[in-house]
C-alpha positions as a Markdown table, in Angstrom:
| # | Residue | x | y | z |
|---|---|---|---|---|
| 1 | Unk | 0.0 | 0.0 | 0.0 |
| 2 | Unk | 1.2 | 3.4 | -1.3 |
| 3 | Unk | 1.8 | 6.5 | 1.9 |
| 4 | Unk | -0.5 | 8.4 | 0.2 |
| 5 | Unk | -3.1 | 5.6 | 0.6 |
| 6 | Unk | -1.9 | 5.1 | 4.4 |
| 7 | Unk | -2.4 | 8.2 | 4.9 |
| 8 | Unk | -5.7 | 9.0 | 3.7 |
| 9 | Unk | -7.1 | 5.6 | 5.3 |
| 10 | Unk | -5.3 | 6.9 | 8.4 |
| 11 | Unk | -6.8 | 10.7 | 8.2 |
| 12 | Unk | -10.6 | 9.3 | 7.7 |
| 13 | Unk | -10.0 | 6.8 | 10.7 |
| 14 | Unk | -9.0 | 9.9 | 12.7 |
| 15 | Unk | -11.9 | 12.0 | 11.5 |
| 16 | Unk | -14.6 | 9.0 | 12.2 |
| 17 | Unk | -12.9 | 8.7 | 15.8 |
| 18 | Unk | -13.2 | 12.5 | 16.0 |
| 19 | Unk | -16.7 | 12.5 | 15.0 |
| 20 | Unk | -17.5 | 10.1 | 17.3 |
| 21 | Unk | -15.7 | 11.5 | 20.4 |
| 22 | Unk | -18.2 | 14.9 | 19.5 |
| 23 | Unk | -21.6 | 13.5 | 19.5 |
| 24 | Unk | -20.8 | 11.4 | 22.2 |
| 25 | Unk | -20.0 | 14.7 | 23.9 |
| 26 | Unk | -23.1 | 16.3 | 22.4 |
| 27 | Unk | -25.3 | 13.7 | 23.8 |
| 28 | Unk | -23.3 | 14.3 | 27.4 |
| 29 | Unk | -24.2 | 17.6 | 27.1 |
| 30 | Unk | -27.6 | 17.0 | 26.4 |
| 31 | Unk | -28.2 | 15.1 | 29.3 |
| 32 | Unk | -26.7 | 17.0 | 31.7 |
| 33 | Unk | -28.9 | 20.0 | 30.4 |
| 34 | Unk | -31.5 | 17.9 | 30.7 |
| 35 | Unk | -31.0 | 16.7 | 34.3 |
| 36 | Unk | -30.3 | 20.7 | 35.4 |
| 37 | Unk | -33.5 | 21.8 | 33.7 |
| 38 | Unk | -35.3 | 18.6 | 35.6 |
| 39 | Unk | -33.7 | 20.0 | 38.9 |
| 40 | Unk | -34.9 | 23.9 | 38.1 |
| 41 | Unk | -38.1 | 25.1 | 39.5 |
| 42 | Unk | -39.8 | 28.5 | 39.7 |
| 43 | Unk | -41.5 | 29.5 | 42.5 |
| 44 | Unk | -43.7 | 32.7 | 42.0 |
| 45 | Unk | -45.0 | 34.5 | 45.4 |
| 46 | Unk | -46.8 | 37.9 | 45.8 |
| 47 | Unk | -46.0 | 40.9 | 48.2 |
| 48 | Unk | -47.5 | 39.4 | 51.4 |
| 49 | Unk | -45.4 | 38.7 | 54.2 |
| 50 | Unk | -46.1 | 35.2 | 54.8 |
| 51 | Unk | -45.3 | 34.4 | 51.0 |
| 52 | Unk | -41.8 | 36.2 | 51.1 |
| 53 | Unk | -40.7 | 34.4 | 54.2 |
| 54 | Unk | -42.2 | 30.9 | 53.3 |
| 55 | Unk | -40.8 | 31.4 | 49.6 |
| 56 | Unk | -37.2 | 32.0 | 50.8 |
| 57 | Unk | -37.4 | 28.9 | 53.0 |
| 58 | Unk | -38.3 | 26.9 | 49.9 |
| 59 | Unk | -35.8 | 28.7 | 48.1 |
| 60 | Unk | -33.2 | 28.1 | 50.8 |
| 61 | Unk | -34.1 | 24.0 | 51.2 |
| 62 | Unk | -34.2 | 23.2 | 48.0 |
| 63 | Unk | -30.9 | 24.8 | 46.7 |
| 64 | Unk | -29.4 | 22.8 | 49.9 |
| 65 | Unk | -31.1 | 19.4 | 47.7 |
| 66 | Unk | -29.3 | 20.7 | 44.6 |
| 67 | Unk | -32.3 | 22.3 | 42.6 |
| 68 | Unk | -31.9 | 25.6 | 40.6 |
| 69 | Unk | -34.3 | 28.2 | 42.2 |
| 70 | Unk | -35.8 | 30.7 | 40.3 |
| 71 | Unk | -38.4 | 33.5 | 42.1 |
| 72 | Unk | -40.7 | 35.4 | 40.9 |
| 73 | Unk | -42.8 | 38.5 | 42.2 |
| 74 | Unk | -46.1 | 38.6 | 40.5 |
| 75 | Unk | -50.0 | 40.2 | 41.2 |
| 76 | Unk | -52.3 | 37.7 | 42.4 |
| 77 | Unk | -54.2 | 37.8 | 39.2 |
| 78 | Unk | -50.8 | 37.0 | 36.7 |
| 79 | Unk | -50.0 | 34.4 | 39.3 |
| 80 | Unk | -52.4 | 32.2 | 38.8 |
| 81 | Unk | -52.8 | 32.9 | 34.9 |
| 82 | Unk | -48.8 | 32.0 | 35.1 |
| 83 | Unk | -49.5 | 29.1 | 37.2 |
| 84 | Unk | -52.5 | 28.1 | 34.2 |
| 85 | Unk | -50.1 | 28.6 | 31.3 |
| 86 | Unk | -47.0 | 26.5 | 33.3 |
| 87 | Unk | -44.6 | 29.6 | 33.7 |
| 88 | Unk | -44.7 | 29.1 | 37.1 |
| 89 | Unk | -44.3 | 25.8 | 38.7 |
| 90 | Unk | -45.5 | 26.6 | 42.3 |
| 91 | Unk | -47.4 | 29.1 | 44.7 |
| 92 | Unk | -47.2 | 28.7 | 48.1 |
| 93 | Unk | -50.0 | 31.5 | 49.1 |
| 94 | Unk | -53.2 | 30.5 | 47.7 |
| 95 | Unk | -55.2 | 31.6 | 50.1 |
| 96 | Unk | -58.9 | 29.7 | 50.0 |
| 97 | Unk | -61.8 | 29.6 | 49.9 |
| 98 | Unk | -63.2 | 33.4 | 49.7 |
| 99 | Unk | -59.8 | 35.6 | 49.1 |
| 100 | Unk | -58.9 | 33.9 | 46.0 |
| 101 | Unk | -61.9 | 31.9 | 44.9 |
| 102 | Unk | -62.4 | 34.2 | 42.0 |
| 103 | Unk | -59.2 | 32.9 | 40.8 |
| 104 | Unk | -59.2 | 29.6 | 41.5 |
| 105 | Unk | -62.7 | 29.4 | 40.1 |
| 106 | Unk | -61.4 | 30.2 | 36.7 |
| 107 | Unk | -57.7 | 28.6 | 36.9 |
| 108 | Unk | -58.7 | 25.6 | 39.2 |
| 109 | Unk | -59.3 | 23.1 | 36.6 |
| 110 | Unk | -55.7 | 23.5 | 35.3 |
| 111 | Unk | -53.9 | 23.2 | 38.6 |
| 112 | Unk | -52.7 | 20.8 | 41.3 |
| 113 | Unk | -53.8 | 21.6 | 45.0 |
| 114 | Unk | -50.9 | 20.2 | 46.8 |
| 115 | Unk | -51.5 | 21.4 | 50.4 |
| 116 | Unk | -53.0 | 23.7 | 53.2 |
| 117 | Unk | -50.3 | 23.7 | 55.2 |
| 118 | Unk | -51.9 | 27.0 | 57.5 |
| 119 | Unk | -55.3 | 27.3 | 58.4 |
| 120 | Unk | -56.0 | 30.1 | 60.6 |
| 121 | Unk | -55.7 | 32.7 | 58.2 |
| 122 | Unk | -58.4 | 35.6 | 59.9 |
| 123 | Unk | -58.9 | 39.4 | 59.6 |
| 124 | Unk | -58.4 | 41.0 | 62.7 |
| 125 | Unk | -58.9 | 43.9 | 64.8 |
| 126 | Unk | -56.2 | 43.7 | 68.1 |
| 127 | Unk | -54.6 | 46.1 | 71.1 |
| 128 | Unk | -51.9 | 45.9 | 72.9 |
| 129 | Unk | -51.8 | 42.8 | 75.7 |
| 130 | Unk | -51.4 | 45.8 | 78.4 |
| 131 | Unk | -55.3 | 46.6 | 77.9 |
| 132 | Unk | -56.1 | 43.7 | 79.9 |
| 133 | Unk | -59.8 | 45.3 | 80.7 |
| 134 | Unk | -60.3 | 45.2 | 76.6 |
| 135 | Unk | -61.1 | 41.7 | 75.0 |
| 136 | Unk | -64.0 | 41.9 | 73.1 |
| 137 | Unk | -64.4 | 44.2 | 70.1 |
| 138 | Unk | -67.4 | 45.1 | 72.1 |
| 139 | Unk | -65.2 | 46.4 | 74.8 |
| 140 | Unk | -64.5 | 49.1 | 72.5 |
| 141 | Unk | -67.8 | 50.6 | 72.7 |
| 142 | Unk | -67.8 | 54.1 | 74.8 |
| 143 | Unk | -64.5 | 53.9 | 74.8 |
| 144 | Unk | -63.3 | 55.7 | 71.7 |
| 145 | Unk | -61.9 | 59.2 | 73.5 |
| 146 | Unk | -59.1 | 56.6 | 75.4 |
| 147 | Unk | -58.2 | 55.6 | 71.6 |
| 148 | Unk | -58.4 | 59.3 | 69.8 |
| 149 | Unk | -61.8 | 58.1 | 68.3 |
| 150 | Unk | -59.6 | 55.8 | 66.0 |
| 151 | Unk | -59.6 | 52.6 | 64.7 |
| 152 | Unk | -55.6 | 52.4 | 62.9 |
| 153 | Unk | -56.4 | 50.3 | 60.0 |
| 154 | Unk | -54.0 | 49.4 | 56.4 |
| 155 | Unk | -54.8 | 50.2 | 52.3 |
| 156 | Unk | -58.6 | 51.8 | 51.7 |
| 157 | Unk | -58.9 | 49.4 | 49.1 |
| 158 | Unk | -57.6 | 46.3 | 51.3 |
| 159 | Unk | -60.5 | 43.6 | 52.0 |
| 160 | Unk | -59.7 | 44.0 | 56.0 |
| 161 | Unk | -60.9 | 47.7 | 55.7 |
| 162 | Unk | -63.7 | 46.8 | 53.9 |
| 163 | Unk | -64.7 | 44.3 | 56.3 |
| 164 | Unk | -64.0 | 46.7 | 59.2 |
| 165 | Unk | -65.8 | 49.5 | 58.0 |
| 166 | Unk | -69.1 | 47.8 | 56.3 |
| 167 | Unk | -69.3 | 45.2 | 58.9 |
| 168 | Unk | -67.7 | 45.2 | 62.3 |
| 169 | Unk | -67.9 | 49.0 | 62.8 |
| 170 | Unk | -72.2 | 48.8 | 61.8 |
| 171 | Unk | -72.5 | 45.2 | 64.0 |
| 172 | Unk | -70.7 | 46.6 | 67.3 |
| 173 | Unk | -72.4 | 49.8 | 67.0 |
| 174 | Unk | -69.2 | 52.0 | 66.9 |
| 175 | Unk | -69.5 | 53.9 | 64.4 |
| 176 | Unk | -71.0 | 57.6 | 66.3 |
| 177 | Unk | -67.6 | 57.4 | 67.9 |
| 178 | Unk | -64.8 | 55.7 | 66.3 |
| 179 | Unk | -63.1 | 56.5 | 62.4 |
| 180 | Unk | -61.6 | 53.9 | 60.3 |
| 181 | Unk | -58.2 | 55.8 | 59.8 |
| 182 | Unk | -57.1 | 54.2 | 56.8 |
| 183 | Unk | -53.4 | 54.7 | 54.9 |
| 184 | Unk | -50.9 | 52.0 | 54.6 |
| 185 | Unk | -49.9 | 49.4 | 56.0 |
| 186 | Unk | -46.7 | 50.9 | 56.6 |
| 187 | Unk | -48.0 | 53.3 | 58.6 |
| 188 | Unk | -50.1 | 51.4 | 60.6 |
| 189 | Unk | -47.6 | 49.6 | 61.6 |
| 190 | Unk | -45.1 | 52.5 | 62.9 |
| 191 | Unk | -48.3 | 53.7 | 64.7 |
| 192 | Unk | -48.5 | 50.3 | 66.3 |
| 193 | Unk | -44.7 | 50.2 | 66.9 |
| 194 | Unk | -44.9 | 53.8 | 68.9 |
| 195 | Unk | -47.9 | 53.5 | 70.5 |
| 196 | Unk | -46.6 | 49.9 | 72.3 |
| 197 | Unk | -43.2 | 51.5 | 72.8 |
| 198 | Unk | -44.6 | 53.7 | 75.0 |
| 199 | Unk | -47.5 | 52.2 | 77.0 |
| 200 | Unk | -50.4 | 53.5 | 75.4 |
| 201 | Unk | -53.9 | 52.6 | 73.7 |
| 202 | Unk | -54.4 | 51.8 | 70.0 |
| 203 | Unk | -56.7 | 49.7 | 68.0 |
| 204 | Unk | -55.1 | 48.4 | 64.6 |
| 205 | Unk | -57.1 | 46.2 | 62.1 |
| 206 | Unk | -54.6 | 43.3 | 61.6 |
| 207 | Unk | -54.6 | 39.5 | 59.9 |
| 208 | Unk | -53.1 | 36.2 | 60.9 |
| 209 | Unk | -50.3 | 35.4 | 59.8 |
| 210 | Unk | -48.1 | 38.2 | 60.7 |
| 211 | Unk | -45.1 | 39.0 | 62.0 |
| 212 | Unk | -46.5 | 41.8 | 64.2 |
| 213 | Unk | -48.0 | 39.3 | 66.5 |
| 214 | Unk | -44.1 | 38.5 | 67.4 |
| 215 | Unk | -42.8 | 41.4 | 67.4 |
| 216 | Unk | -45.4 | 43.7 | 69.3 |
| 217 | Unk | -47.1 | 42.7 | 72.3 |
| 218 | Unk | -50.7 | 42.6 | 70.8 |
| 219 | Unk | -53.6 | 40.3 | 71.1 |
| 220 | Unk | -57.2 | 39.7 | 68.7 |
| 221 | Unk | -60.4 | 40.9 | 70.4 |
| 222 | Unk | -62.8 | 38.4 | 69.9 |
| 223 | Unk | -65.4 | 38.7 | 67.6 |
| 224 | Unk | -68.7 | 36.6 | 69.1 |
| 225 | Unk | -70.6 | 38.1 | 66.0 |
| 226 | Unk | -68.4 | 36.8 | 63.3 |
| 227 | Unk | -68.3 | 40.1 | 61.8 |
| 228 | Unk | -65.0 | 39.6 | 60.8 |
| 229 | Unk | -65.6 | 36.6 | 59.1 |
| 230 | Unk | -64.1 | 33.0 | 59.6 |
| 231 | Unk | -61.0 | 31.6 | 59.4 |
| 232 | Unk | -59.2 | 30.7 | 55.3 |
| 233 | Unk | -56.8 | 28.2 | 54.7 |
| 234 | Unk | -52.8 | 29.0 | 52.9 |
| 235 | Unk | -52.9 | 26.3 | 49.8 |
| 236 | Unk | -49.7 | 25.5 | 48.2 |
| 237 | Unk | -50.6 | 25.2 | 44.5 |
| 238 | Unk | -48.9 | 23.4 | 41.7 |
| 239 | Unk | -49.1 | 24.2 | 38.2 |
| 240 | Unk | -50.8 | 21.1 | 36.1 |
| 241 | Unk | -48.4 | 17.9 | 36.3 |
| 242 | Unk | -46.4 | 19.6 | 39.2 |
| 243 | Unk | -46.2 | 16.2 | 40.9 |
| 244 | Unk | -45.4 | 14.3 | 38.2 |
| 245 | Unk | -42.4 | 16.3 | 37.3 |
| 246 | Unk | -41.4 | 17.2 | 41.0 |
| 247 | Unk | -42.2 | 14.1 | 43.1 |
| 248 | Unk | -39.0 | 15.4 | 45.3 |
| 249 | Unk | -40.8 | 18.8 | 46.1 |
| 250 | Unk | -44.5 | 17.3 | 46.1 |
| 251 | Unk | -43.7 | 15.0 | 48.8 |
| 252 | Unk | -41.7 | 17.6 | 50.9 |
| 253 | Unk | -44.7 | 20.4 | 50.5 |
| 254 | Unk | -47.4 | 17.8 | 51.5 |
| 255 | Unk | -45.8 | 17.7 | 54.7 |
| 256 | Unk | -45.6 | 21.3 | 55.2 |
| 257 | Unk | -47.1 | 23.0 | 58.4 |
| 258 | Unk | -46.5 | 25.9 | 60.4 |
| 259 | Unk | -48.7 | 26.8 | 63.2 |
| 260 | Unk | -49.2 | 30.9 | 64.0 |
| 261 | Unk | -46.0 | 31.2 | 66.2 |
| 262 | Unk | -43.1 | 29.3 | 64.0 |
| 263 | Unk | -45.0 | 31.5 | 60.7 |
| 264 | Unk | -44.7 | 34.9 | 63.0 |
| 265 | Unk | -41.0 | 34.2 | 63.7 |
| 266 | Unk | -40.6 | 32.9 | 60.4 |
| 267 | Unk | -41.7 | 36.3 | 58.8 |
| 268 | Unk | -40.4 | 38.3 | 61.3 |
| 269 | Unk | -37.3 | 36.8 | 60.7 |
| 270 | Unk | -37.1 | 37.6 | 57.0 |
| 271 | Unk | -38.5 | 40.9 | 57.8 |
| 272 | Unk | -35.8 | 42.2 | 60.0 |
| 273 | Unk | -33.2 | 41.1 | 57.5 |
| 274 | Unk | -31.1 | 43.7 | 55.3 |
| 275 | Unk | -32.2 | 44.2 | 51.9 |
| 276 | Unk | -30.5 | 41.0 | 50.0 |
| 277 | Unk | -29.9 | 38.8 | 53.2 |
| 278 | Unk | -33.6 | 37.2 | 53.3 |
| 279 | Unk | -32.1 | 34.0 | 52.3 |
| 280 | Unk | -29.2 | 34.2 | 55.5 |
| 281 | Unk | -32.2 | 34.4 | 57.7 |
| 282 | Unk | -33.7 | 31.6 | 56.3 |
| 283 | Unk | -30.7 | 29.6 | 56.7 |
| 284 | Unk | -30.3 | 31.0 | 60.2 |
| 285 | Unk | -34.0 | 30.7 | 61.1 |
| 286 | Unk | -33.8 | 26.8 | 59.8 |
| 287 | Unk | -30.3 | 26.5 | 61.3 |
| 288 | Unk | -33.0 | 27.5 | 65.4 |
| 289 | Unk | -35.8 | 25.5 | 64.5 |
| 290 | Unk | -34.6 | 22.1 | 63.2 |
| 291 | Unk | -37.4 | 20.4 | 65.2 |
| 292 | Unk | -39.7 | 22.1 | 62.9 |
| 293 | Unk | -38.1 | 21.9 | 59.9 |
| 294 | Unk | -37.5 | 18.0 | 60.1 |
| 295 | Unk | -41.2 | 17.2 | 59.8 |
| 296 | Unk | -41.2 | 18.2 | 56.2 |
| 297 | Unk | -37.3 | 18.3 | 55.1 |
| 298 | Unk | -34.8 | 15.8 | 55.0 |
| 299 | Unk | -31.2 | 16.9 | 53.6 |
């Protein structure tokens, strides 16, 4: 046999072996991408406290089990249309079955319901614990001078002041002396803060869960009219085939459950963190409550 015929022969074995070597590596690659797009997952969450701190808990557990976390802030409304259309691949604030029942009326069919891992979700009107002689929303009557004629409530257009104002205030008979003062919730808050800093009376509107309740020493007044409604459950929802795809995370967030007090330190944890350091709270708040975290999360 000639060189030039060695040579050729030789060349085309080397270019077949090359070939081979590359889609061998192309078909590496594509499993690997596969398997890190199988271990992604977007969680979406709206602006409510409890969502923030239970969605940088996920966040924080699952990255420790190797998954790629993405988060989202969305509107209730583009939640659960993003949910519908599989942009999202889980919610962990559905909140059922009046806050979000138009939206779960219209999306429901195409989603998974995966949990209600809280269940004393409640509008609430509260004083500090220091009024001992004040219990009852009915305790406020003829009161209303000792609290500035006030009720401190959140957002005009919030549900709680609606349900306040149109129904608590008319059934308790409160409304010749008290005002709904309504602004933010913001400010509520630092009226709340003040006011309990130094000893005196307020009334807030309020809702379970928040971190207030474990930062402030406050308490609910009961409400033996219902006017404030009853109690709605915190659903984790799945977008369609959620547990098919993420057995992993379904089984985990079926065995989710906070009671109020581990949610209030939970959020008032990631509440009191810097700007960026949410998920360092998380970590340190699971790092302090291993008890709790063990009954859902294993490493």
């Amino acid at each position: 046999m000639s060189t030039g015929r060695r040579s050729r022969k030789l060349f085309a074995l080397l270019a077949a072996l090359a070939a081979l070597i590359l889609v061998a590596a192309g078909c590496g690659g594509r499993e690997a991408q596969t398997g890190q797009q199988a271990k992604a997952i977007n969680i979406g969450f709206i602006a409510w406290d409890e969502d923030i701190a239970v969605t940088h808990l996920y966040k924080v557990l699952l990255e420790q089990k190797g998954y790629k976390v993405n988060t989202q802030e969305l509107e209730a409304g583009p939640m659960y249309a993003g949910l519908a259309q599989g942009n999202i691949d889980l919610f962990m604030d559905g909140w059922l079955p009046q806050t979000h029942a138009d939206y779960w009326k219209q999306y429901g069919p195409q989603l998974e319901d995966l949990n209600v891992w809280y269940d004393q979700a409640t509008l609430n009107i509260a004083v500090p614990k220091y009024m001992t002689d004040v219990n009852s929303i009915a305790d406020l009557k003829g009161r209303g001078p000792e609290f500035g004629d006030v009720i401190t409530g959140i957002d005009p257009g919030a549900g709680l002041t609606r349900i306040t104002k149109d129904s608590a205030i008319p059934a308790y008979g409160l409304g010749g002396e008290f005002t709904l003062q309504t602004s933010s919730t913001t400010a509520m808050l630092a009226s709340l803060e003040k006011a309990t800093k130094d000893q005196k009376p307020i009334v807030v509107t309020l809702w379970h869960p928040h971190w207030a309740y474990a930062r402030y020493p406050i308490k609910d007044l009961q409400d033996p009219l219902g006017a404030m409604g009853k109690a709605e459950q915190i659903h984790a929802i799945g977008r369609q085939n959620f547990s098919r795809d993420f057995p992993e995370v379904t089984e985990m967030v079926k065995k989710f459950k906070l009671d109020d007090a581990q949610l209030a330190s939970l959020e008032n944890a990631i509440n009191s963190a810097e700007k960026g350091k949410e998920d360092d709270a998380a970590r340190k708040w699971v790092s302090e409550n291993q008890a709790v975290v063990a009954n859902f999360f294993t490493p």
